[in-house]
VEXPAVO-30631 format. One record per residue (C-alpha): x, y, z; residue in one letter. Coordinates in steps of 0.5 Angstrom, whole numbers, padded with zeros to 4 digits, always signed. Layout:
BEGIN
XYZA/...
// end
This chain:
BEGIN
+0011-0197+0009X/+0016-0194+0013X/+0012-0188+0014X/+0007-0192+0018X/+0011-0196+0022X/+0014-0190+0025X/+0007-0188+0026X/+0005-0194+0030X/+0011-0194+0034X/+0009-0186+0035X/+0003-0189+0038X/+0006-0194+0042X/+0011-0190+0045X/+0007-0184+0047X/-0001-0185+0048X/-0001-0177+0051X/+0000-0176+0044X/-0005-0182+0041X/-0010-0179+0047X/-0010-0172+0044X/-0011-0175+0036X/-0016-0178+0038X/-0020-0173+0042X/-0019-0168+0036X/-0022-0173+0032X/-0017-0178+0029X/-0018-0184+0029X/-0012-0188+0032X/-0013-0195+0030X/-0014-0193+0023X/-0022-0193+0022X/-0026-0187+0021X/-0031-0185+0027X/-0038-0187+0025X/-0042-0181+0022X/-0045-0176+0027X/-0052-0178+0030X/-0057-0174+0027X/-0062-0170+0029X/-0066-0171+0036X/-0073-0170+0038X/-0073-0164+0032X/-0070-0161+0026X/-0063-0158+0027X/-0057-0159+0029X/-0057-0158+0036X/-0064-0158+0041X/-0065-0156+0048X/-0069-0160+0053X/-0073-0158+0059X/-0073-0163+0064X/-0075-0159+0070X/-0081-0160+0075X/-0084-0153+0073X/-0092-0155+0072X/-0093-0151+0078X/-0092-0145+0076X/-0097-0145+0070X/-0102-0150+0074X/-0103-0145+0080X/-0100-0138+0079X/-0101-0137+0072X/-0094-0136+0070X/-0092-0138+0063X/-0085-0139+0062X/-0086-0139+0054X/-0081-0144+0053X/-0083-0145+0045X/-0082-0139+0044X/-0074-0139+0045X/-0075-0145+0041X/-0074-0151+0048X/-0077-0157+0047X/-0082-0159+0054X/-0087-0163+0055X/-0095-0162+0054X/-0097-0157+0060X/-0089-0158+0062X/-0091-0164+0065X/-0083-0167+0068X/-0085-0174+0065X/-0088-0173+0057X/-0088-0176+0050X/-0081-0170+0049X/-0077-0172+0056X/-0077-0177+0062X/-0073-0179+0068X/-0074-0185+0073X/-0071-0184+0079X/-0069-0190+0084X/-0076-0191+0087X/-0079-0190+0081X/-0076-0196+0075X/-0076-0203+0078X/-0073-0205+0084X/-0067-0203+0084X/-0061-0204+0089X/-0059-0198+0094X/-0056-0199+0101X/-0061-0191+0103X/-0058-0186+0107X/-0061-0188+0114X/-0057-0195+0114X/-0062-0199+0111X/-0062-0205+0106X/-0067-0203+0100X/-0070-0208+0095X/-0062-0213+0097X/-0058-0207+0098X/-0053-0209+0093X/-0054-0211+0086X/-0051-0218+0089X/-0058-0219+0093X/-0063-0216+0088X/-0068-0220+0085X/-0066-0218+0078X/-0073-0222+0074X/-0077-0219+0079X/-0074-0212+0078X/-0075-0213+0070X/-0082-0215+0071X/-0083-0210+0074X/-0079-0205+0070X/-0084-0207+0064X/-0089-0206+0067X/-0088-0199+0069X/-0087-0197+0062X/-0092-0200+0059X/-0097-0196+0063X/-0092-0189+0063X/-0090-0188+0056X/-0094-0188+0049X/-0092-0196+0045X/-0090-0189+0040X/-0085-0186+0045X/-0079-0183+0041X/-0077-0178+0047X/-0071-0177+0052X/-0071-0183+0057X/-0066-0182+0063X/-0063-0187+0068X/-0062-0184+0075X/-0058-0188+0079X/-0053-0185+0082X/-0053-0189+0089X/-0046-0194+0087X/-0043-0195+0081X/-0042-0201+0076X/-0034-0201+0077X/-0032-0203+0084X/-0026-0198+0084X/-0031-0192+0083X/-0034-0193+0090X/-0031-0189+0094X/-0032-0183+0100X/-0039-0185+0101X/-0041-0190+0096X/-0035-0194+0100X/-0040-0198+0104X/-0042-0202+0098X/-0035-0205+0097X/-0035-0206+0105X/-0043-0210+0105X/-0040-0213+0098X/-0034-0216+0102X/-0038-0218+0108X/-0042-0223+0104X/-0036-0226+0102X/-0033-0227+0109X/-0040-0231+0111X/-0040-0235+0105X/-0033-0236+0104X/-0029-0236+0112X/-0023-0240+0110X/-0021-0235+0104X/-0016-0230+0105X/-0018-0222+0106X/-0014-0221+0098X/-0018-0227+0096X/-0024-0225+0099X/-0024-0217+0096X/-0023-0220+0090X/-0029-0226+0090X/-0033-0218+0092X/-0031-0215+0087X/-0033-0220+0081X/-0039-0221+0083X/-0041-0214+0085X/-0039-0212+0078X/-0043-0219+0075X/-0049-0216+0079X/-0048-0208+0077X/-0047-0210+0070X/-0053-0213+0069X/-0058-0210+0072X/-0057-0203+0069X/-0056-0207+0063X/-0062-0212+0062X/-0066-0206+0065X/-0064-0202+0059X/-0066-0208+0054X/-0072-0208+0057X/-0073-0201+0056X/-0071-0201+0049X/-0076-0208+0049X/-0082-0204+0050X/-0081-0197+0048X/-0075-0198+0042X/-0076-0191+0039X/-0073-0188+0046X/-0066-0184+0047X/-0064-0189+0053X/-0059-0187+0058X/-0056-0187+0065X/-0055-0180+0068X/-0049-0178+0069X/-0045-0183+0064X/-0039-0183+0062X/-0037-0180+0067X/-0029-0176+0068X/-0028-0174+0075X/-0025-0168+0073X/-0028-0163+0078X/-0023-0157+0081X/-0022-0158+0087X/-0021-0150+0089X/-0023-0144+0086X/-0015-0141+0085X/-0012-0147+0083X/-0008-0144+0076X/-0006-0152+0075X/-0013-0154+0073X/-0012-0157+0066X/-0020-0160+0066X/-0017-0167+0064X/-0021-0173+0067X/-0018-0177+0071X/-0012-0181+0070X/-0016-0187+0070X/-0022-0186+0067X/-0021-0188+0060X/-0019-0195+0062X/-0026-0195+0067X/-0029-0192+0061X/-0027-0198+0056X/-0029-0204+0061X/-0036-0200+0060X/-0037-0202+0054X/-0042-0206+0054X/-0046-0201+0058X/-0044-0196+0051X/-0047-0201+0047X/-0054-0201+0050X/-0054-0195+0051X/-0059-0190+0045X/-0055-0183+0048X/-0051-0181+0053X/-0053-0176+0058X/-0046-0174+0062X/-0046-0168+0068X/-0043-0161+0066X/-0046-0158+0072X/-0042-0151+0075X/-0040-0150+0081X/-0041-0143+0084X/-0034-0143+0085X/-0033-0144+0077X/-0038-0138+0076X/-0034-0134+0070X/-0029-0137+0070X/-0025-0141+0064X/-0023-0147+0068X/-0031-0148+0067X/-0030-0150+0059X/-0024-0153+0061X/-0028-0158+0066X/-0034-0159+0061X/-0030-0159+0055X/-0026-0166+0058X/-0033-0168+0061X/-0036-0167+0054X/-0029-0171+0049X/-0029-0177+0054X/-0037-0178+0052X/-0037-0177+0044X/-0030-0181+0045X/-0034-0187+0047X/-0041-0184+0043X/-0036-0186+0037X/-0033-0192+0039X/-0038-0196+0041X/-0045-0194+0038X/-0051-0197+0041X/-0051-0204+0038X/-0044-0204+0036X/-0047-0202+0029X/-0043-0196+0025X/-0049-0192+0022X/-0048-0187+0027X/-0045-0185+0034X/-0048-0184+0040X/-0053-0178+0041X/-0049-0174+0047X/-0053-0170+0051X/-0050-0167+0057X/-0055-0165+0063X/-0053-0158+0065X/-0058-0154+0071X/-0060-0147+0069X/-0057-0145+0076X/-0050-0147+0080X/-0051-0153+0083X/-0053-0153+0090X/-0056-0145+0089X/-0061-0142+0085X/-0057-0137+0083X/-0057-0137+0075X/-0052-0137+0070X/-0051-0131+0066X/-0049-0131+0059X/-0041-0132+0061X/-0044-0138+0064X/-0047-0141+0058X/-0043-0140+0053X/-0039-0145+0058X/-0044-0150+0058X/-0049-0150+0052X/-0044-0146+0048X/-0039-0151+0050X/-0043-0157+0048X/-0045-0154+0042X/-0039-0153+0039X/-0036-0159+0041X/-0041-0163+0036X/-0046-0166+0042X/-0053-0167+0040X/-0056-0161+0044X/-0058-0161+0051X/-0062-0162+0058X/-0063-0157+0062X/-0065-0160+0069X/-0068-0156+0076X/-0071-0158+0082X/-0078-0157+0086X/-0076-0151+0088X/-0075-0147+0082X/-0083-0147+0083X/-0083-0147+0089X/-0088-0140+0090X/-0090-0135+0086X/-0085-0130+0087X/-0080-0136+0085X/-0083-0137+0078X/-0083-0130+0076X/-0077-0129+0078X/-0076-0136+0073X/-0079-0132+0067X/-0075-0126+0067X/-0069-0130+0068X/-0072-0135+0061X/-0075-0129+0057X/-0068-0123+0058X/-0062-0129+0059X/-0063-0136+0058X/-0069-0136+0052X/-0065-0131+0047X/-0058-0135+0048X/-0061-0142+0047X/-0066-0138+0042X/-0058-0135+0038X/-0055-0142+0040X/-0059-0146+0036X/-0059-0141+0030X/-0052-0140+0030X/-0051-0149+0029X/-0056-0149+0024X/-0053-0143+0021X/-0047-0147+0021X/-0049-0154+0019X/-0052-0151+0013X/-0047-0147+0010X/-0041-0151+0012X/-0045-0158+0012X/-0051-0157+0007X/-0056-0159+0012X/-0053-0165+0013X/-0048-0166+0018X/-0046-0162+0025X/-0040-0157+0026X/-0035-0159+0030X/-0029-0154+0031X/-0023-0156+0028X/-0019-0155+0033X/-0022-0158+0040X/-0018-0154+0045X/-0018-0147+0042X/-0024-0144+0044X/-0028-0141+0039X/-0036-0142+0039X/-0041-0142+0034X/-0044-0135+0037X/-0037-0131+0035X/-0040-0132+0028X/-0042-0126+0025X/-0049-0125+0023X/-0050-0121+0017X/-0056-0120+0011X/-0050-0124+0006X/-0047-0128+0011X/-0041-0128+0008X/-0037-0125+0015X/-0041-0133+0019X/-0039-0137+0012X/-0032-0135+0012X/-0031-0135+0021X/-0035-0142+0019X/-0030-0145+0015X/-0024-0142+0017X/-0025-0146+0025X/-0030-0152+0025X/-0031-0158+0020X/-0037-0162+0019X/-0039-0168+0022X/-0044-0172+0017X/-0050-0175+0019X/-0052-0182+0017X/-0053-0183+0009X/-0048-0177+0007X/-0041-0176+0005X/-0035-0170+0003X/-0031-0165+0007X/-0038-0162+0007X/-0042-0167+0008X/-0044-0165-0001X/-0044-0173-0003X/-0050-0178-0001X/-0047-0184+0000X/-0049-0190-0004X/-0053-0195-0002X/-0048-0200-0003X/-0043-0198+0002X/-0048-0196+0007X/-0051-0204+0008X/-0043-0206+0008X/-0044-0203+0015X/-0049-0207+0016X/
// end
């Protein structure tokens, strides 16, 4: 008794320290997270995705890339939309909202003027005819013009508090201009909420068996600002998770999370890359966890960060430092895999799409090929094949591929045990995920 009252005043007087419990997996409130999201897509603990407009190099300059070869999951022909992975961009899903860069109002201009049945009709009626009635593939929401939450419009999405308040004033002209931001700021977020709402509803209506999310969510705000900045911690932004928490209606609509581990050039070999992908990656499983799609407690979310092959803005790719960093980072940390996406101009010419080959085939194959080796190797020595790794202790670094490979594998069993722990999948149960669970206890979740 005594030693819990003290724990909870712990809590309360230090959330630094209930923040750091619960990123290394203690739950703070006293309930175990759910079980960890089974495998997507395919057998194993972690997969790779290609979501990359490449077709062109197989279609017209006969350059194979091979991608199964190395074991990454892509569509029939390497079609950018398929039964494995699609993405809907803004002009392409209904009629969503968005103020366009030469000033003009599309389909209302914000989410206060759209035609929300129209958008949804709209929205079905594209899925019905884009998407097998048995699609069970990755699905991803692109929306990155405003977002849902007034206080994270700002720089250039500042322009949709300005229209919002402006709405305002000429529906209301005796309201005070507190009074007026305040009136905008409800029906902006009323608004925003449900179109990206009631279109995931709508989504998962027609094609229920898809991993549905919105690109880019849950966002962190962490990224380094300068290249030498030695206080860089990679810690998300001082307010995110309070704005994460108010979002948990769109969590819990949500059947994966696709946050942006993207690098910068600047970041190229750097720790502070891990640092900002680490973080990225803690705020997206801490929400996976909390609140599951449905709110139910079978499992978590799938999390399943998008990252590019390339830095952005560049076609300069990663090399093997970089990765590690990345897919490495998320793979250790317990995410369900990853999607790699990439622009036009990957296969923009023959010459571009041979330079892409080489690339998969000498550096980005055989790492993806390892990784993914190295996580099953894992789940089945530590987990029984029941459950994924995750390392014990968040901030300390070690990746998966650091394992010894051996003919008794007695050097990966040992490196295994001593720095990650299992996070059991669904109907599975113990330290190592040994004990199946009894079905009793699983409908009591129900």
């Amino acid at each position: 008794m005594e030693v819990s009252l003290l724990l909870l005043l712990t809590f309360l007087i230090s959330p630094s320290l209930s923040s750091l419990l619960s990123q290394n997996g203690f739950n703070v409130v006293g309930k175990p997270p759910p079980p960890a999201a089974g495998p997507v897509l395919q057998g194993g603990p972690f997969i790779v995705v290609w979501n990359m407009p490449t077709a062109n190099c197989q279609k017209r300059y006969d350059v194979q890339l091979d991608l199964e070869d190395f074991g990454i999951v892509e569509n029939p022909k390497q079609h950018f939309q398929g039964e494995k992975m699609t993405i809907f961009y803004r002009d392409r899903l209904g009629k969503y909202p968005y103020l366009s860069h030469d000033g003009r109002e599309v389909n209302g201009g914000i989410p206060q003027l759209g035609d929300l049945s129209a958008h949804l009709s709209l929205t079905g009626s594209q899925l019905t005819r884009l998407l097998h009635p048995s699609f069970s593939g990755v699905a991803v929401i692109d929306w990155e013009e405003w977002q849902p939450l007034w206080e994270n419009n700002f720089d250039s999405k500042l322009k949709y508090r300005m229209l919002s308040k402006l709405l305002v004033r000429q529906e209301r002209p005796e309201l005070t201009e507190s009074e007026v931001t305040l009136l905008a700021k409800r029906s902006f977020e009323k608004s925003a909420r449900m179109f990206m709402e009631e279109t995931l509803r709508e989504a998962l209506r027609h094609r229920p068996r898809g991993f549905w999310g919105f690109y880019g969510f849950p966002y962190c705000f962490n990224k380094q600002k300068r290249s030498s900045d030695e206080s860089y911690t990679g810690q998300c932004h001082s307010g995110t998770r309070r704005h994460n928490d108010q979002l948990a209606w769109l969590w819990t609509q949500s059947t994966a999370l696709f946050p942006s581990i993207y690098l910068p050039q600047r970041l190229a070999g750097s720790a502070d890359a891990a640092l900002m992908v680490r973080h990225r990656l803690l705020e997206a499983l801490r929400v996976a966890s909390l609140w599951p799609h449905g709110n139910r407690t079978d499992h978590a979310t799938p999390v399943l960060p998008y990252a590019r092959l390339a830095f952005t803005h560049s076609l300069n790719f990663l090399n093997k430092t970089d990765l590690e960093h990345t897919l490495g980072e998320s793979a250790a940390l317990g995410a369900a895999g990853v999607v790699l996406w990439g622009d036009l101009k990957f296969a923009k010419s023959e010459q571009q799409c041979l330079i892409l080959k080489d690339y998969v085939h000498h550096i980005l194959g055989p790492f993806v090929q390892s990784l993914r080796s190295d996580a099953r190797r894992c789940s089945l020595q530590l987990c029984h094949g029941n459950g994924r790794c995750t390392r014990k202790h968040t901030f300390c670094g070690h990746s998966l591929s650091s394992a010894a490979d051996g003919p008794s594998n007695s050097g990966s069993s040992k490196y295994f045990h001593k720095h990650f722990k299992c996070r059991c999948y669904a109907g599975f149960t113990g330290q190592e995920c040994e004990e199946e669970e009894e079905e009793e206890s699983r409908e009591e979740d129900d």
